[in-house]
C-alpha positions in Angstrom: 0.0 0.0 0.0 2.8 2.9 1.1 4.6 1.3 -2.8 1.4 2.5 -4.6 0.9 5.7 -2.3 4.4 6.5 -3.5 3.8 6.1 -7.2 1.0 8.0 -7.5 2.8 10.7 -5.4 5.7 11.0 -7.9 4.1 10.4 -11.0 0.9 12.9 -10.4 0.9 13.9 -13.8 0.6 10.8 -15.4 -2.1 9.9 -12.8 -4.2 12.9 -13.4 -4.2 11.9 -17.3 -5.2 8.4 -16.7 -8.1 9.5 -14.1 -9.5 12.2 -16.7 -9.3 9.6 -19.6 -11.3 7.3 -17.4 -13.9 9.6 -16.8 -14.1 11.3 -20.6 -14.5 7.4 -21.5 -17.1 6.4 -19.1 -19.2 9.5 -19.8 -18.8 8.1 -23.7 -20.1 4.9 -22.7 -22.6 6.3 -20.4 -24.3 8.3 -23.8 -23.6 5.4 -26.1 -25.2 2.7 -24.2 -28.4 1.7 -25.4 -31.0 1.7 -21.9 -34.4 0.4 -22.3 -37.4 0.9 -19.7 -37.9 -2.9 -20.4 -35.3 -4.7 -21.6 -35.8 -7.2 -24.6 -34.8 -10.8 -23.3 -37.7 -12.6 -25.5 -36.1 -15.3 -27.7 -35.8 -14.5 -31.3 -38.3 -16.2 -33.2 -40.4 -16.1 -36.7 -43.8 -16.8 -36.5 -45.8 -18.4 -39.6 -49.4 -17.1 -39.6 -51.5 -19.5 -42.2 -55.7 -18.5 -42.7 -57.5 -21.8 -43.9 -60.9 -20.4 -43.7 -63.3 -23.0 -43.7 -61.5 -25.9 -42.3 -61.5 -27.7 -38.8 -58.7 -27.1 -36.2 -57.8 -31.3 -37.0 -57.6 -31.0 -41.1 -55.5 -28.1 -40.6 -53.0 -29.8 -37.9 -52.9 -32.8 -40.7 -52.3 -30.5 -43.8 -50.7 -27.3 -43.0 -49.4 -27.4 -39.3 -47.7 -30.3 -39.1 -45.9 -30.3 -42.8 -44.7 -27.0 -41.6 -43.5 -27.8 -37.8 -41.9 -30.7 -39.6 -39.8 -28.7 -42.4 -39.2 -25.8 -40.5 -37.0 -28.1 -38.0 -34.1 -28.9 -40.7 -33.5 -24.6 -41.1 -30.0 -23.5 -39.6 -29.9 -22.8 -35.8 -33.3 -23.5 -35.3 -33.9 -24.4 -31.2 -37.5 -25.2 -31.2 -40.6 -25.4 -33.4 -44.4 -25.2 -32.0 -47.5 -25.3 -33.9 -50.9 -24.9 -33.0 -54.3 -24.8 -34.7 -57.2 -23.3 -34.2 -60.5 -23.0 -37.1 -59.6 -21.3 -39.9 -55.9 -20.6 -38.4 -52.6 -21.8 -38.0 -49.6 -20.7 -36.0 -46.3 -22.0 -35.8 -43.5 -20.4 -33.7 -39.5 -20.9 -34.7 -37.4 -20.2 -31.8 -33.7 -19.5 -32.8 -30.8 -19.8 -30.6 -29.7 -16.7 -29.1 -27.5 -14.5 -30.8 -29.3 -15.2 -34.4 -30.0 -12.3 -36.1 -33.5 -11.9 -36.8 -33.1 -10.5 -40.7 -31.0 -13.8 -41.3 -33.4 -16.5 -39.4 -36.6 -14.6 -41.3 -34.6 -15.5 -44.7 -33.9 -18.9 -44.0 -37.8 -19.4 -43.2 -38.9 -17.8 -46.1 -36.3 -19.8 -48.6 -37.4 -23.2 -46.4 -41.5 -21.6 -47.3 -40.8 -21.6 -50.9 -39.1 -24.7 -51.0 -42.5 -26.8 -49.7 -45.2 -24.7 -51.0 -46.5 -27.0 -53.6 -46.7 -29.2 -50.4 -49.3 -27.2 -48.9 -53.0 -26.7 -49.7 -53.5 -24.4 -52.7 -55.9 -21.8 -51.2 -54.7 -21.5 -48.0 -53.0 -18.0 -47.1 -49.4 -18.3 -45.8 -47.1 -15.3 -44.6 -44.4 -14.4 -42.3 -45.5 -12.6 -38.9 -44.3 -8.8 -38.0 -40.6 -8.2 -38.0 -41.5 -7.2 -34.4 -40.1 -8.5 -30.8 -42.2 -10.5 -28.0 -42.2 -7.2 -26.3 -43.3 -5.1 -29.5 -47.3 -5.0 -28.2 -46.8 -1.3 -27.4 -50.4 -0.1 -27.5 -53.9 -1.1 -27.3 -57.1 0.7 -28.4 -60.8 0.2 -29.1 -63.3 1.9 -31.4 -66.6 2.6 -29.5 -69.6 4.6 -31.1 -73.2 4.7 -30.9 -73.9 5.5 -34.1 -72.1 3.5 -36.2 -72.9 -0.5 -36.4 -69.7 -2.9 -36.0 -68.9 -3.7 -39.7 -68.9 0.4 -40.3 -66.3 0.2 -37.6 -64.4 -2.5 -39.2 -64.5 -0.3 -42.2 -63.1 2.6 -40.4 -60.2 0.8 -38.7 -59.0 -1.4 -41.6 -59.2 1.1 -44.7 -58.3 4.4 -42.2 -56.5 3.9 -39.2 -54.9 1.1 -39.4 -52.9 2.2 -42.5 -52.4 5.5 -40.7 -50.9 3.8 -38.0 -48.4 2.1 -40.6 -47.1 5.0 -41.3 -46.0 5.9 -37.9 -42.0 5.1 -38.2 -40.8 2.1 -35.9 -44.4 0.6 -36.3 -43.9 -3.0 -37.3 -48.3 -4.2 -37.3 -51.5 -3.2 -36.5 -53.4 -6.2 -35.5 -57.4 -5.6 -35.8 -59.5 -7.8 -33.4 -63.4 -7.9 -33.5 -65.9 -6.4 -36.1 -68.0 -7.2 -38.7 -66.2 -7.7 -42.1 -68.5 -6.9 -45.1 -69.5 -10.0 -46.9 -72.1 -11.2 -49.8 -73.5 -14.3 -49.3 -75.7 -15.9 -52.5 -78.7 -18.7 -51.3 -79.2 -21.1 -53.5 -82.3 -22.2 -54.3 -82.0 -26.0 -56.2 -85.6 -25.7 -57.4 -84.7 -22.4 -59.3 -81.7 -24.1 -60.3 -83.7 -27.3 -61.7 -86.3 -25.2 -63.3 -83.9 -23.2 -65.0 -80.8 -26.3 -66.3 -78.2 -24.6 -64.4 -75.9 -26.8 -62.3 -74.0 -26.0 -59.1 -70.6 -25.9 -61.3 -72.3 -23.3 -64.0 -73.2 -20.8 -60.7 -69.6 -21.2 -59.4 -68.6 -20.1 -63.0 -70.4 -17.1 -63.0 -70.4 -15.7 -59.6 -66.3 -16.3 -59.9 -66.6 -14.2 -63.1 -68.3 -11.5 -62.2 -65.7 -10.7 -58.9 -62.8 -10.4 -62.0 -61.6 -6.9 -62.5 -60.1 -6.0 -65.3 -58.5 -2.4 -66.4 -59.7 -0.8 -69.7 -58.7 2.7 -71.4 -60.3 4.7 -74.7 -59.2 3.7 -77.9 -58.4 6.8 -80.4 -59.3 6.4 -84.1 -58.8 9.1 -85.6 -58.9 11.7 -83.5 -62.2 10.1 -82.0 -62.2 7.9 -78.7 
């Protein structure tokens, strides 16, 4: 203890310059190091969303869950794969070892998607979840009003304030839960159908045409449209 005492006492100079480097340094780190109220210690993951609307939670664990817990399994640094189904939805979860970065385990999913899509059922929606965190929910809201029904609220947030909301920088998804979605439904009536000659396969047909949309311009000759 007197040795050190002594060292500092003759070499004062040199002390003073290593105790102000110390502090310019740890003020630097102090301003550089990134402080969150809560920290992010979820695991990286990439979630699958899949909409199969019309099918049972048990034809959709057989077709499209568990081909996709299955192939999702051989990607690169993958820890652990979970799938669940519910009607008309499938969810599978890829957890990644830590340290993965989540650009990079997003592309290997996406590569492994394409690879078994013909494996898969033709009309069933597939997609990647938000390139968000497990801590990402941020905000929750809820559109109220006594003069509007619930599929004008739908509307509203889906077409308005959702997108609105996408445009707020940092903003990954805006999830919408509840409503009414808009929908035409056509009764058939197999009498009409009978009395008429037109099969089941001949109203498919048309009803499938008539939701087409197709662009179209004005043709000029000469001079005319």
């Amino acid at each position: 203890m007197v040795k050190l005492t002594e060292f500092f006492v003759r070499n004062r100079v040199a002390v003073i310059f290593v105790t102000l480097f110390l502090l310019l340094y740890g003020y630097y780190s102090l301003k550089k190091t990134p402080i969150d109220a809560i920290p992010d210690l979820s695991d990286v993951q990439v979630i699958i969303y899949s909409k199969w609307i019309g099918q049972v939670p048990q034809v959709i664990e057989d077709q499209l869950t568990y081909p996709l817990v299955t192939n999702m399994m051989g990607v690169p640094r993958v820890k652990t794969v979970r799938g669940y189904s519910v009607p008309n939805y499938s969810l599978v979860f890829i957890i990644f070892e830590d340290g993965t970065d989540l650009y990079w385990a997003r592309s290997r999913v996406l590569e492994k998607l394409a690879t078994i899509r013909g494996q898969l059922p033709r009309d069933a929606d597939i997609q990647l979840g938000p390139d968000a965190t497990g801590v990402g929910w941020v905000y929750q809201y809820a559109l109220v009003s006594r003069s509007r029904t619930l599929d004008e609220l739908w509307a509203l947030q889906n077409f308005y304030i959702k997108y609105a909301l996408l445009a707020v920088p940092d903003v990954a998804e805006v999830a919408s839960v509840g409503g009414y979605e808009k929908e035409f439904r056509v009764q058939v009536k197999p009498e009409k159908l009978y009395q008429y000659g037109i099969s089941l396969r001949d109203l498919y047909s048309a009803l499938r045409k008539t939701n087409v949309e197709v662009g179209g311009k004005y043709v000029e000759l000469n001079e005319r449209e």
